[in-house]
TORGU-691109 format. One line per 10 residues: number of its first residue (from 1); their letters; for each residue x, y, z of N, C-alpha, C. Coordinates in steps of 0.2 Angstrom, whole numbers. Each point is the difference from the previous one (the first is absolute). Layout:
BEGIN
NUM) A) X:Y:Z:X:Y:Z:X:Y:Z  ... $
This chain:
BEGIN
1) XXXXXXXXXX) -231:196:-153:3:-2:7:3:-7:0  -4:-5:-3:3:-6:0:5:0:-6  0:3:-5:8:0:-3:6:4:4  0:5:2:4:2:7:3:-4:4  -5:-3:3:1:-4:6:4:-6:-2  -2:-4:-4:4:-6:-6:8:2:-1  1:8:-1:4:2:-4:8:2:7  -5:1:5:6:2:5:1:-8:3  -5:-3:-1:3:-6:3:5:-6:-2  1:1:-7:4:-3:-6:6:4:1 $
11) XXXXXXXXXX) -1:8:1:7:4:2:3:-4:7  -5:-1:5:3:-3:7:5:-6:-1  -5:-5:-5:3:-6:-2:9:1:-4  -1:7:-4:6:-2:-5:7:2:6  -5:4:4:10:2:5:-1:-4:3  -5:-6:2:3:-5:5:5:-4:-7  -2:-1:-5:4:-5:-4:6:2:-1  0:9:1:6:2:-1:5:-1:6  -4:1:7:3:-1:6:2:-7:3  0:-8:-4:3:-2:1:5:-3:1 $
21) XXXXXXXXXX) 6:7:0:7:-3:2:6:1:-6  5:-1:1:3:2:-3:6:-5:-3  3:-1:-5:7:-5:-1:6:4:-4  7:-2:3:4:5:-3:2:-4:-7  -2:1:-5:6:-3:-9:4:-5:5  2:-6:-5:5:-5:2:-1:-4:-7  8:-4:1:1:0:-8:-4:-8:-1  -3:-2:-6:-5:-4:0:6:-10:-1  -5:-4:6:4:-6:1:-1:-4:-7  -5:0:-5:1:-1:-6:5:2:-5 $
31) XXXXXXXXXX) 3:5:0:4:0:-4:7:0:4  2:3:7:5:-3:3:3:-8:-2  -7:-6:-1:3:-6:-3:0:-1:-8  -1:5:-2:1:-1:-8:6:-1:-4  7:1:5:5:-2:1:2:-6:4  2:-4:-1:3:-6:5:2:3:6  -2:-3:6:4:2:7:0:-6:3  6:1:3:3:-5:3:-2:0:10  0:8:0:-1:1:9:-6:5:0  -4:0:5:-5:7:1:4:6:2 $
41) XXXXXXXXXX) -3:2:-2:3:9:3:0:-1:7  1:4:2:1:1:9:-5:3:0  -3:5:-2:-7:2:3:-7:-4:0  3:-3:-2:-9:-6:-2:1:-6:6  5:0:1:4:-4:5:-1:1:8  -7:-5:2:-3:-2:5:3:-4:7  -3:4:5:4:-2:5:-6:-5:4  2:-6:-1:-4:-5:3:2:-5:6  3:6:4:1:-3:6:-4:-1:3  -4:4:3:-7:-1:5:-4:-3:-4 $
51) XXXXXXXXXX) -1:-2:-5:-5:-3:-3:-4:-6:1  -4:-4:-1:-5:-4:2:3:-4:-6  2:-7:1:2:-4:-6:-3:-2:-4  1:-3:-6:-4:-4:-5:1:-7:1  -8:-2:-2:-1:-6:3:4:-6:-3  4:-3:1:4:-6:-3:-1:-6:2  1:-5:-4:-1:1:-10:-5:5:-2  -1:3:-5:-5:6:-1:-6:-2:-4  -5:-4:2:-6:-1:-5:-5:3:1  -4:1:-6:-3:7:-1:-7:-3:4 $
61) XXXXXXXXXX) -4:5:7:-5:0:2:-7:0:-3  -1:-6:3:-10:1:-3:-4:3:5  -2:1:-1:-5:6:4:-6:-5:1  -5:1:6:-8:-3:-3:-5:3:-6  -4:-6:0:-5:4:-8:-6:3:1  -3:6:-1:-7:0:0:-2:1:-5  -6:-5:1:-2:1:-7:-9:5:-1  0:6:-5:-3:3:-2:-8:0:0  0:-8:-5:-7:-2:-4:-3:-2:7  7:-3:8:-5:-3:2:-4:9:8 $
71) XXXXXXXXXX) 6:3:1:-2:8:1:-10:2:-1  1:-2:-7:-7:5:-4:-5:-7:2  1:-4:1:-7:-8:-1:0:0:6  -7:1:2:-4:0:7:3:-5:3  1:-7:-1:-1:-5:3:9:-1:2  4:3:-4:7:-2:6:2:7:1  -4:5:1:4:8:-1:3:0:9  -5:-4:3:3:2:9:6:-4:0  1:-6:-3:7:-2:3:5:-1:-4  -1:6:-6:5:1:-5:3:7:4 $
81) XXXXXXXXXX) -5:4:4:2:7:3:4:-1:7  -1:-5:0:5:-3:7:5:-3:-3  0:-3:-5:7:0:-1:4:6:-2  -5:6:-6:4:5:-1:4:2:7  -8:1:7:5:4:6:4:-2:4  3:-8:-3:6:-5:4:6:4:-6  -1:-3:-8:5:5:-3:2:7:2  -5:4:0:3:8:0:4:-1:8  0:-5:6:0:2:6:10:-4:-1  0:-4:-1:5:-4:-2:-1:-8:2 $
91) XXXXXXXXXX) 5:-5:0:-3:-7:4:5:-2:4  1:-4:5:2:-3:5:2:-7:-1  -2:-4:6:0:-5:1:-8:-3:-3  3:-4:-4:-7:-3:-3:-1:-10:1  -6:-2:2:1:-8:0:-8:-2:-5  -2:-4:-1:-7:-1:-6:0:-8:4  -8:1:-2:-4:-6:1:-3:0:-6  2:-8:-3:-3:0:-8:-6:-4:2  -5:4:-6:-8:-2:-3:-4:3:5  3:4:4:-5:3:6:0:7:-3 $
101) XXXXXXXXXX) 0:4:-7:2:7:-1:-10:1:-5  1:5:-2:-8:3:-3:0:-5:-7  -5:-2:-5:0:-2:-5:2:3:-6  4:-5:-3:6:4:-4:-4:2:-5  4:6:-5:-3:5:-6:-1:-6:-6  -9:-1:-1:0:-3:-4:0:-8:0  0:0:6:3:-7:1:-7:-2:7  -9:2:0:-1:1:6:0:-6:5  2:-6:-1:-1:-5:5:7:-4:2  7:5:-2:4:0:3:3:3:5 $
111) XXXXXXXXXX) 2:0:6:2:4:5:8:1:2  0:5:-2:10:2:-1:3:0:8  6:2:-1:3:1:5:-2:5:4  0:-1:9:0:5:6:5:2:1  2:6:-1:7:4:2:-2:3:8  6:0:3:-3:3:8:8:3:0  0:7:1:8:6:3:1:0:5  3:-1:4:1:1:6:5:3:2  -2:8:2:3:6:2:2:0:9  6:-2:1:0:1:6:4:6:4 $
121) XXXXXXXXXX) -1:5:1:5:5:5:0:4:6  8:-4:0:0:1:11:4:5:0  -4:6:4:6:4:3:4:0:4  5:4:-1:7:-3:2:2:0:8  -7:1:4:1:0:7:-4:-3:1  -2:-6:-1:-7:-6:0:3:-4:5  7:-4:-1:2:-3:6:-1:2:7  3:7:1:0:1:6:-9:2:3  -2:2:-4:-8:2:3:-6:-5:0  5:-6:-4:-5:-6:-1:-3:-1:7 $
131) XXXXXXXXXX) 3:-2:6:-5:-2:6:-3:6:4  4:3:-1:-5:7:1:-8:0:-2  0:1:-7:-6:-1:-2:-5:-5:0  2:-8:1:-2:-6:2:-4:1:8  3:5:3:-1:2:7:-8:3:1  0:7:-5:-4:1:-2:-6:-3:-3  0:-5:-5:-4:-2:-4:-4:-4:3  -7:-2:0:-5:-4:2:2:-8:-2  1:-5:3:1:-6:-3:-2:-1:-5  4:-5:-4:-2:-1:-6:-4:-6:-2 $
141) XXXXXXXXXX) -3:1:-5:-9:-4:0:2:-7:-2  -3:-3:4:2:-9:-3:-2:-2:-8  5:-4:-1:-3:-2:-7:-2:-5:-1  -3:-5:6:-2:-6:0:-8:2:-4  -1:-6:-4:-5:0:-6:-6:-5:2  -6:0:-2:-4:-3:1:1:-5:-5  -5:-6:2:2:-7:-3:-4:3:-8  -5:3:0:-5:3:-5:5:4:-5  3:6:2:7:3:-1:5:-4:-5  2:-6:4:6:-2:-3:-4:-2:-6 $
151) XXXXXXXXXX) -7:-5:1:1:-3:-8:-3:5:-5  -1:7:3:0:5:-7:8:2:-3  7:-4:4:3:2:-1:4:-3:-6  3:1:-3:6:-2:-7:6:1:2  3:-4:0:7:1:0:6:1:-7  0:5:3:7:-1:-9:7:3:1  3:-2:-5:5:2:0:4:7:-6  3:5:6:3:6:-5:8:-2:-2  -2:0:-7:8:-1:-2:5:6:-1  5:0:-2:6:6:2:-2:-1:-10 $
161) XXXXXXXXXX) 0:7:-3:1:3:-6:3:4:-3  5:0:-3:2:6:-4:-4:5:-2  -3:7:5:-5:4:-6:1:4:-8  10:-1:3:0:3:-9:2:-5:-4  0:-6:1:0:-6:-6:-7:0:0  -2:-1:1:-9:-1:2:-2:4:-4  1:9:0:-3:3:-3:4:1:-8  4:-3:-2:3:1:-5:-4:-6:-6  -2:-6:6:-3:-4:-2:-6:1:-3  -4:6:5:-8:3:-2:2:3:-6 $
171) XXXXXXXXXX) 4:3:0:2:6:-8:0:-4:-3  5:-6:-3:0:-1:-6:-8:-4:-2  -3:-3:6:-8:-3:-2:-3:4:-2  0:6:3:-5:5:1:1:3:-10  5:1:1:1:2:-8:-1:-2:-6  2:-8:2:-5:-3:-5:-4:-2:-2  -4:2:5:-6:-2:1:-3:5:-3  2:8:0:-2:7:-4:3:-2:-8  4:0:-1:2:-3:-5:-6:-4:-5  0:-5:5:-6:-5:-5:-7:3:-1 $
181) XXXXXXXXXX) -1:4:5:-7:3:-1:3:7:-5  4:3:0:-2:4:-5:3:-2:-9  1:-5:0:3:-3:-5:-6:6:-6  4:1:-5:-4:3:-4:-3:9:1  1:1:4:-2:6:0:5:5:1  -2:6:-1:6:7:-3:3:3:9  -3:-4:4:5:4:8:5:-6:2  2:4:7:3:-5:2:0:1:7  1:-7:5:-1:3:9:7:1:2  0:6:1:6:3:4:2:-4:9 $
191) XXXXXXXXXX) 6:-1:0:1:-2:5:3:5:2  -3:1:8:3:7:5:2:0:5  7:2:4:2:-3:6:2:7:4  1:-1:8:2:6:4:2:-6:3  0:-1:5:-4:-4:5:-3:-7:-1  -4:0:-8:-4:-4:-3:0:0:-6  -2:-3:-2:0:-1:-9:-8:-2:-1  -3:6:-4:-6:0:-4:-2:-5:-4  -3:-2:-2:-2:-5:-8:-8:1:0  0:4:-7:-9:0:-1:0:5:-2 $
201) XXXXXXXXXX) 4:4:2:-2:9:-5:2:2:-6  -5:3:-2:0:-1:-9:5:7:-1  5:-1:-4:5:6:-3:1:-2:-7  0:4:-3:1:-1:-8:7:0:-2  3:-5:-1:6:-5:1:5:4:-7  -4:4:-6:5:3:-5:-2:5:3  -2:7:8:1:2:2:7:0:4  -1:-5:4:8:-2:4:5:-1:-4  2:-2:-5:4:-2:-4:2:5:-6  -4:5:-2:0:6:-4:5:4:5 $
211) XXXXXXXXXX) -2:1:8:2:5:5:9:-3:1  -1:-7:-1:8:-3:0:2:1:-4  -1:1:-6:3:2:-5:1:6:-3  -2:5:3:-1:7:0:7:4:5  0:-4:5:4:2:7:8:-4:-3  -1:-3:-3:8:-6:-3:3:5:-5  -7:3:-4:4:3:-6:3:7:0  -4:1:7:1:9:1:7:0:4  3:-6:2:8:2:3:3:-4:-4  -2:-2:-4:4:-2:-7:2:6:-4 $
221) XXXXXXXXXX) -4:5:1:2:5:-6:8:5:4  3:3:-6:7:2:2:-3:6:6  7:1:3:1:6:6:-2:7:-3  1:0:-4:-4:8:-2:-7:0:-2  -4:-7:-5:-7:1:2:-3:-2:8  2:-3:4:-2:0:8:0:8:1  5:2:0:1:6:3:-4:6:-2  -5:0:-5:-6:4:-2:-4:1:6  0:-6:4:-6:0:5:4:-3:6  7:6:3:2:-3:6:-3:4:6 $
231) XXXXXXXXXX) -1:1:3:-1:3:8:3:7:0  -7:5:2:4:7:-2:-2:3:9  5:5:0:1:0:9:-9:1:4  1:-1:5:-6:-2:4:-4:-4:2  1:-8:-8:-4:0:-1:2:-9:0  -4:-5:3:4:-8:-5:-4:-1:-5  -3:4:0:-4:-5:-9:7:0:-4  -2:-2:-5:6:-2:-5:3:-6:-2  6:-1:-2:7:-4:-1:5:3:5  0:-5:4:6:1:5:3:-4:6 $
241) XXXXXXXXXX) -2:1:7:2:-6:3:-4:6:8  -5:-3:5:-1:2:4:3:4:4  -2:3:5:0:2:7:10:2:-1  1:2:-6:10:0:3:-1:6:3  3:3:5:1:5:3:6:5:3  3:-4:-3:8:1:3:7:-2:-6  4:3:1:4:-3:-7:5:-6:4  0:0:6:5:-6:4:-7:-5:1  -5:-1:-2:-5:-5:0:2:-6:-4  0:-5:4:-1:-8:-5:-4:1:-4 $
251) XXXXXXXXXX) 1:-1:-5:-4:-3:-7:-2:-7:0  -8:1:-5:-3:-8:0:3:-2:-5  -2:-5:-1:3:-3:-9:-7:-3:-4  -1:9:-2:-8:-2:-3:0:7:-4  -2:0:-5:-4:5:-4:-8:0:1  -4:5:0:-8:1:0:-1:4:-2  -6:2:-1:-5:5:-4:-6:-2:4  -2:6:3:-6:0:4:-4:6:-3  -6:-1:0:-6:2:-2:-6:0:3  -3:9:1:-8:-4:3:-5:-1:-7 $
261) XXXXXXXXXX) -4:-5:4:-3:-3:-7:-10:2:0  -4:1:6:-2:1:0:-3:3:8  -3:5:0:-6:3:-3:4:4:-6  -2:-3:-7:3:4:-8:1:5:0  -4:5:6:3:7:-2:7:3:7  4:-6:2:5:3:4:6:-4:-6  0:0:-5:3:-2:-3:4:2:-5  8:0:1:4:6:-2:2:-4:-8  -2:0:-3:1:-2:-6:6:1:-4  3:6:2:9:0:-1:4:-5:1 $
271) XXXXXXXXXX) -2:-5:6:3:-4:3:-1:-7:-4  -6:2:-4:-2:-10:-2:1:1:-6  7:-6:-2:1:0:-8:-5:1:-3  2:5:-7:-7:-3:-7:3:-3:-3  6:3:-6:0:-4:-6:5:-7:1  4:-1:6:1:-5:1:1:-3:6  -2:-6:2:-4:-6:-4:-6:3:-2  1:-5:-4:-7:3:-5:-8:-3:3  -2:5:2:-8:0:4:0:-4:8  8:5:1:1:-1:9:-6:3:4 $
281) XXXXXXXXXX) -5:7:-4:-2:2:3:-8:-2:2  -3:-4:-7:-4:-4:0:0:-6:4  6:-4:-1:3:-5:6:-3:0:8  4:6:2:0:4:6:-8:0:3  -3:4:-6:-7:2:3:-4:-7:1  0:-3:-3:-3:-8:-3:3:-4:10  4:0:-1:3:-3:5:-5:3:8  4:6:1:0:5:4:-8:-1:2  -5:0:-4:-8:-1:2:-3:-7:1  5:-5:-2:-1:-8:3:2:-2:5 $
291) XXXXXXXXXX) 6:3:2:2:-3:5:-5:6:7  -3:5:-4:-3:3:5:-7:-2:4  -2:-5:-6:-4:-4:2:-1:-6:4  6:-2:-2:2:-4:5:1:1:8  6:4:1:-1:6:6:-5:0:4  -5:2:-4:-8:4:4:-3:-8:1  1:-4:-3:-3:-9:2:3:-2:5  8:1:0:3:-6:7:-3:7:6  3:7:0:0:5:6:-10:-4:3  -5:-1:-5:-5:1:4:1:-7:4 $
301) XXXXXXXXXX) 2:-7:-2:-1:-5:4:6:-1:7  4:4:-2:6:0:4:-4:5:7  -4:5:-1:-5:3:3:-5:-5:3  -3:-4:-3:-5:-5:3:3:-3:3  7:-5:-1:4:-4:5:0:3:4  3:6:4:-2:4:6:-4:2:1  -5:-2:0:-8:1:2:-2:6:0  3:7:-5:-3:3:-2:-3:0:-5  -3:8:-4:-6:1:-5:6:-3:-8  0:-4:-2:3:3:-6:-1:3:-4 $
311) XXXXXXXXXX) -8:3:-1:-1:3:-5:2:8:0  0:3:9:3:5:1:9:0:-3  3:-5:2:6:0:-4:1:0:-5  -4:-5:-6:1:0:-7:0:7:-2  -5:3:1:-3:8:-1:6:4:1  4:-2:5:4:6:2:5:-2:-6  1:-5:-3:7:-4:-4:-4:1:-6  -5:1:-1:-4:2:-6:4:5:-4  -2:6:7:2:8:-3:8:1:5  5:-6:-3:6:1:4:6:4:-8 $
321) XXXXXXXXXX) 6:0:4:5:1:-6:4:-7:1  3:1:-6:4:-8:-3:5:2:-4  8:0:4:4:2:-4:6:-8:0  1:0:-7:4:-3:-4:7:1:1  5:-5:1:6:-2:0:2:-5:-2  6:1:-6:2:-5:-3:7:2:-1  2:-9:3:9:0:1:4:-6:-5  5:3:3:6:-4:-6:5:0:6  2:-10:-1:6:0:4:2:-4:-3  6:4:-1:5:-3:-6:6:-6:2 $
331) XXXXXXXXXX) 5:-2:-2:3:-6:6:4:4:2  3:-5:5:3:3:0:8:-5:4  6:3:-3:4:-4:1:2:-5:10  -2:2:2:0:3:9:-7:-2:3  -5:-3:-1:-6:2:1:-2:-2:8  7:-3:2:-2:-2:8:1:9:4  3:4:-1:6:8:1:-6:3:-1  -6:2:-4:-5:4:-5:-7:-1:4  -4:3:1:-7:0:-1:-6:3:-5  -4:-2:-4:-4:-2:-6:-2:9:4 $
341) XXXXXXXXXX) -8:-2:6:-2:6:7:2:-3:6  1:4:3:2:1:6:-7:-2:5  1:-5:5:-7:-2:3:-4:7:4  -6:-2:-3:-6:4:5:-5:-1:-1  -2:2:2:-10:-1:1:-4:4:-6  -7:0:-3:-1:3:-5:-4:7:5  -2:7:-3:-1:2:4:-9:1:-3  -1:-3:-4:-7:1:-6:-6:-6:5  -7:-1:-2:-2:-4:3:0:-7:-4  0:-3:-5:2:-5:-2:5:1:-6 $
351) XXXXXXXXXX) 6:-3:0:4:0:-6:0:-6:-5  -1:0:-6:-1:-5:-4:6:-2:-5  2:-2:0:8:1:-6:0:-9:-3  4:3:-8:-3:-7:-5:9:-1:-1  4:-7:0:5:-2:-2:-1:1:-6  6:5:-4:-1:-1:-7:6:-8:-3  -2:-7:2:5:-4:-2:0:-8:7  2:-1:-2:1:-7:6:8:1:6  2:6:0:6:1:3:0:3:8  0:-6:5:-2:3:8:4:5:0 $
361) XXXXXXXXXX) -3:4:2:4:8:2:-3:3:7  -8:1:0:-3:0:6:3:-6:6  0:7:7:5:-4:6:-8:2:5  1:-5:5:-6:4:5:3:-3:8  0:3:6:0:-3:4:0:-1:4  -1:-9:2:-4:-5:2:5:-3:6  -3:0:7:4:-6:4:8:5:0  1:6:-2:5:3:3:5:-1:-7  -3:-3:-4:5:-1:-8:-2:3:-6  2:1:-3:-2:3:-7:-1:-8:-6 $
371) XXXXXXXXXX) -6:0:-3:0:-5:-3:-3:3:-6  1:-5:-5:-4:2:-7:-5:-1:1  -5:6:-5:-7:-5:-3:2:-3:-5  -5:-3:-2:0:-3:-6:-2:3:-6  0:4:-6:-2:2:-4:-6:-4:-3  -4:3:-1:-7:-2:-4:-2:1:-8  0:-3:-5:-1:1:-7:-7:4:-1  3:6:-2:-7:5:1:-3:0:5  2:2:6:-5:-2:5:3:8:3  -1:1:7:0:5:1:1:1:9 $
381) XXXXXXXXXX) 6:4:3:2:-3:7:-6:7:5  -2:-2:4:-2:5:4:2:3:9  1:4:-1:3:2:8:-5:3:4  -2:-2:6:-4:4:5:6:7:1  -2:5:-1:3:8:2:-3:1:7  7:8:2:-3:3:5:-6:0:3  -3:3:-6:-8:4:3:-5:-5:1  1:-7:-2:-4:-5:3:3:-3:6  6:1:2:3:-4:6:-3:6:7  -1:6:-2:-2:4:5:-8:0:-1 $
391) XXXXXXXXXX) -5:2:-5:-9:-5:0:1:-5:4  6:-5:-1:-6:-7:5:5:0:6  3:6:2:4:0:5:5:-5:2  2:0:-5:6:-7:3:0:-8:-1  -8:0:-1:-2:-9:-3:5:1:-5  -3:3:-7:5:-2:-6:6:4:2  7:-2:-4:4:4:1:5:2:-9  2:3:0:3:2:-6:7:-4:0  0:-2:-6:7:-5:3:6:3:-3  5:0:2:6:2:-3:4:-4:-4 $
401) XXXXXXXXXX) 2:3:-7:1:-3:-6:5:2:-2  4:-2:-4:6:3:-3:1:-3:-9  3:3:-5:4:-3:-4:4:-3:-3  3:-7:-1:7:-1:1:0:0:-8  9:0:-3:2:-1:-8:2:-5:0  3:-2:-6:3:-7:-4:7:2:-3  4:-4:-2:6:0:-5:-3:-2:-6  -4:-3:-2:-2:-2:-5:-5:5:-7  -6:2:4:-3:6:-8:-5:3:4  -2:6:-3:-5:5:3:-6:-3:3 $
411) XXXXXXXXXX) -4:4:5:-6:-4:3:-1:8:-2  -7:-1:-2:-7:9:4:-8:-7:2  -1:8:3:-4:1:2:-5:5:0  -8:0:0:-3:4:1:-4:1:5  0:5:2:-3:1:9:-4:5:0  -6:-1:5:-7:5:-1:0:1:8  0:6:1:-2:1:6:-7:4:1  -3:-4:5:-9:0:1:-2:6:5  -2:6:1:-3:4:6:-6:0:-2  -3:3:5:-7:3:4:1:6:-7 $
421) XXXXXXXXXX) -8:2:2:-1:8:-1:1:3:3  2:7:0:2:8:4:-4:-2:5  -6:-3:0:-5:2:7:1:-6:6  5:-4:-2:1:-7:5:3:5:4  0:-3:7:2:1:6:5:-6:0  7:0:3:3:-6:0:0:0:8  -2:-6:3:0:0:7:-3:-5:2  1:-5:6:-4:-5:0:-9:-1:-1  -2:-6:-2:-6:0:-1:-4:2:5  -6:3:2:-3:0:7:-4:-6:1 $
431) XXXXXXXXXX) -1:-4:-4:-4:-6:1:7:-6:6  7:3:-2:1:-7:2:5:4:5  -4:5:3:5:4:6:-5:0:7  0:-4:4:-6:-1:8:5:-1:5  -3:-1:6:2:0:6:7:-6:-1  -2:-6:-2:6:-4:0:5:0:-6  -1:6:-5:6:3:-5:-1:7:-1  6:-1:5:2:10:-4:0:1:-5  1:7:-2:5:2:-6:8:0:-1  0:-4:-2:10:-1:0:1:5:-4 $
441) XXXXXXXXXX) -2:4:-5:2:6:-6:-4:6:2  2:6:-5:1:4:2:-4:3:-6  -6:3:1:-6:3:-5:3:6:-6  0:-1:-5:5:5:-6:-9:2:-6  2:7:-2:-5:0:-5:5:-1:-6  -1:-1:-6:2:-1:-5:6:1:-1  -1:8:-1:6:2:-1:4:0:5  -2:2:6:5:-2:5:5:-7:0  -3:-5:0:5:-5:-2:4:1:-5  -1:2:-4:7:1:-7:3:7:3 $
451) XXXXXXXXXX) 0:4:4:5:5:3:3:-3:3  -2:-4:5:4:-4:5:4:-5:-1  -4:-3:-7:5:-5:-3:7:3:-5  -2:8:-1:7:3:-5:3:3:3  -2:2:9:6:1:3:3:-4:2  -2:-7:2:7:-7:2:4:0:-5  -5:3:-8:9:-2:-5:6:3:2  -1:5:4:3:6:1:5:-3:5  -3:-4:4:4:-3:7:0:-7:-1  1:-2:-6:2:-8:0:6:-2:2 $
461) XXXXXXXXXX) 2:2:2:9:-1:1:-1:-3:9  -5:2:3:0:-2:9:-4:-4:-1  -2:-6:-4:-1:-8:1:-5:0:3  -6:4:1:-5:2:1:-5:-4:-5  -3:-6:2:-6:0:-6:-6:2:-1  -3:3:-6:-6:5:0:-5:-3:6  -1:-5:-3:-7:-4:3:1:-1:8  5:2:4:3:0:6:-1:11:1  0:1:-4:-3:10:2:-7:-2:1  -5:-1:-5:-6:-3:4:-3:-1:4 $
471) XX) 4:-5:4:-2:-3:6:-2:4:5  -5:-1:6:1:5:4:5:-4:7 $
C-alpha cells in the first residue's frame, strides 16, 4: 500500500513538472553574437517608453546585512531578527543616535549605533478630514513633565545618515571580520542579499565556484552539443529561453537551461548534461543540496521575524522542490534597446541566485528606479517570492527585478528557485490575520497556485500582475 501510494504520488508530481508551461524554439543569443553585430535585431528590440528609469549615475546598490552567526547566538538573535524583518519589509527614512544601540558583536562594553525608520503615510484625503477628526477626538494629553521626569530625561541628538552607505560600511566590516575568524579553515561565509545581505552562513565555497564553472562551461560548448538538451514541447525544462508564446513576442537577450533539481526523483536526466562539462552533473547535485540547506535556514528565521513557527516553515522548505536555472548574457552591441529578463516578481517562496563574476547585471526597483546590486564574490543574492508576500500578507513584499546586458563580455548566473511541499497551503498566515488586519490575499492549495499562475502566462499581454490576481 505504501509503495502504491508513493508511486501515484511521484506520478502527480511528474505531470505537475510536465505542466509547467510551455516555450516556442528561438534561435540562441549566444551564438547570434558569435558573429560581430553592429545593430540588435528588431525582435529583441524593447519598447521602453513606459518604463521606470535607471537610476543616474548608476552605482551599484548595497543592500543591508544580516548576519547569520548573530541569527543562531541567543544573546543578539532578537535584534538581529528585527533587523532581518526591517530588511525583508524595505527601509525608509532613517536618522541614528550614536553609542545608544545594543553591545557590538564581540566587542561587549562597546555600544554601536541606534537606527530609528521613520515610516510616515498620509492618505490622500487627510487635509480635508483633518478637522473633522480633531472634532471628534478627545483633547490631546499634555506633555508637561514632572520636575522627577525631566531629570530622568536625556537629551540627544538624531543625526541624518545615509542607510545604504552605512550599510555598505557594515559589509565590508562585517566581512572582515568573517575573514579573519575563518582564516585557515576549508568553508567560507557566504554573503546573501534580497532586501539584505547575509554574513555567517557556512556554504562550501568549491561548491559555489564548481556550480560557476560548470554553468560558464556548458554555454561555452558549440550549438549542436547545447541542443541535445533543448526544451521539448510542453515543457521548459531544458536549453532555451522561457515563457516565448508567440512568434510576434519580444525576445530576452539570454540563453538558459532550467532544471528541477530536487526532490531527485522529479528529475529528467535527459535534460542534465553528462559527458560535457565534465561532472556537470555531480556539480549540480553538490550544489543543488547546499544551497538547499541554506534555503530551509533563512525560510525558518524569516518565519520567526514574523512572529510565526519557523520550525513549521523550515519543515515545509525541508520537503519543498528546488529548481535550477542558469543563464548566459552575452553582450550585447545595443545594451540600452535589449533586456538580459524582463522585470517581475519571483513567484517561488525564496529565491537564491549566485553572480557567476564581478559584472552588475542584477536591476531591482527602488524609489520608482532600477538600480544595480552590487555583485558579491561567492556570495549569493536572495529574493523574498510570491508565496512569502501572500503568508505574511503584505508586510514582506516580493520585489520586482530585472536583468540588464553590457557591450563588453558574458555575465551568467545561477538561480535556485525555493517552494513549499505539495501540502503548503499558500494563503496568508492565520497568526497574523485579526480584527485590526484583514486578509489582503486570496487562499490557494498548492497546486492551485501554479494553475493560476500558468494561466496569467497565457494573458500576460493585459499588464495584469500575477501578485495583483491574488489580492482580494
Amino acid at each position: 500500500m505504501t509503495t502504491s501510494t508513493t508511486r501515484r504520488e511521484r506520478e502527480r508530481e511528474s505531470r505537475a513538472c510536465q505542466n509547467l508551461g510551455s516555450s516556442i524554439p528561438v534561435p540562441s543569443v549566444k551564438q547570434l553574437t558569435s558573429q560581430p553585430l553592429e545593430t540588435v535585431p528588431h525582435r529583441y528590440i524593447q519598447d521602453t517608453s513606459n518604463d521606470y528609469p535607471t537610476a543616474t549615475p548608476t552605482p551599484c546598490h548595497s543592500l543591508p546585512i544580516i548576519d547569520f552567526s548573530k541569527l543562531i547566538h541567543p544573546q543578539y538573535q532578537s535584534s538581529e531578527l528585527l533587523n532581518l524583518h526591517l530588511a525583508c519589509k524595505h527601509w525608509d527614512q532613517f536618522k541614528v543616535v550614536n553609542y545608544e544601540g545594543i553591545t557590538m558583536y564581540q566587542r561587549p562594553f562597546v555600544r554601536g549605533k541606534l537606527y530609528i525608520r521613520f515610516t510616515v503615510e498620509f492618505p490622500e484625503s487627510f487635509p480635508k478630514q483633518c478637522k473633522a477628526q480633531q472634532g471628534v477626538l478627545p483633547p490631546r494629553p499634555s506633555m508637561q513633565m514632572t520636575d522627577m521626569e525631566l531629570d530622568e530625561c536625556e537629551e540627544t541628538t538624531l543625526h541624518d545618515v545615509n542607510i545604504e552607505e552605512e550599510m555598505r560600511r557594515k559589509q565590508q566590516e562585517a566581512l572582515k571580520m568573517k575573514n579573519d575568524d575563518m582564516h585557515g579553515e576549508d568553508t567560507m561565509w557566504t554573503a546573501i542579499s534580497v532586501g539584505y545581505e547575509l554574513i555567517g552562513h557556512r556554504v562550501s565555497e568549491e561548491s559555489i565556484k564548481c556550480m560557476d564553472r560548470k554553468t560558464q562551461e556548458f554555454f561555452d560548448l558549440s550549438s549542436e552539443e547545447k541542443k541535445r538538451y533543448a526544451q521539448k514541447p510542453g515543457s521548459l525544462e531544458g536549453y532555451g529561453q522561457a515563457f516565448v508564446i508567440s512568434e510576434d513576442q519580444k525576445l530576452e537577450w539570454c540563453d538558459m537551461i532550467f532544471l528541477k533539481a530536487i526532490p531527485t526523483h522529479t528529475r529528467k536526466l535527459e535534460f542534465w548534461p553528462e559527458e560535457q562539462p565534465h561532472n556537470f552533473r555531480e556539480a549540480l547535485d553538490t550544489y543543488s543540496h547546499d544551497i538547499k540547506k541554506t534555503a530551509v535556514s533563512i525560510i525558518e528565521f524569516i518565519a520567526m521575524a514574523l512572529g510565526l513557527d519557523g520550525k513549521r516553515f523550515s519543515e515545509a522548505f525541508e520537503g519543498g522542490n528546488y529548481d535550477v536555472r542558469m543563464n548566459c548574457y552575452p553582450p550585447c552591441p545595443e545594451p540600452e534597446r535589449v533586456i538580459g529578463i524582463s522585470s517581475h516578481a519571483d513567484i517561488s517562496g525564496i529565491t537564491l541566485l549566485t553572480d557567476c563574476g564581478d559584472i552588475p547585471g542584477l536591476q531591482v526597483l527602488k524609489d520608482e528606479k532600477w538600480v544595480f546590486v552590487e555583485p558579491i564574490t561567492n556570495g549569493i543574492v536572495v529574493n523574498i517570492g510570491i508565496i512569502m508576500e501572500v503568508v505574511s500578507n503584505g508586510v514582506y513584499k516580493a520585489p520586482y527585478h530585472r536583468a540588464a546586458v553590457n557591450k563588453q563580455k558574458d555575465r551568467f548566473s545561477t538561480v535556485t528557485f525555493c517552494y513549499p511541499g505539495k501540502k503548503f497551503d499558500i494563503k496568508p498566515a492565520e497568526e497574523l490575520i485579526n480584527s485590526g488586519s484583514l486578509a489582503l490575499y486570496k487562499s490557494f492549495s498548492y497546486d492551485g497556485y501554479f494553475e493560476s499562475f500558468y494561466e496569467r502566462t497565457k494573458l500576460s499581454g493585459d499588464g495584469v500582475p500575477f501578485i495583483d490576481t491574488l489580492k482580494i
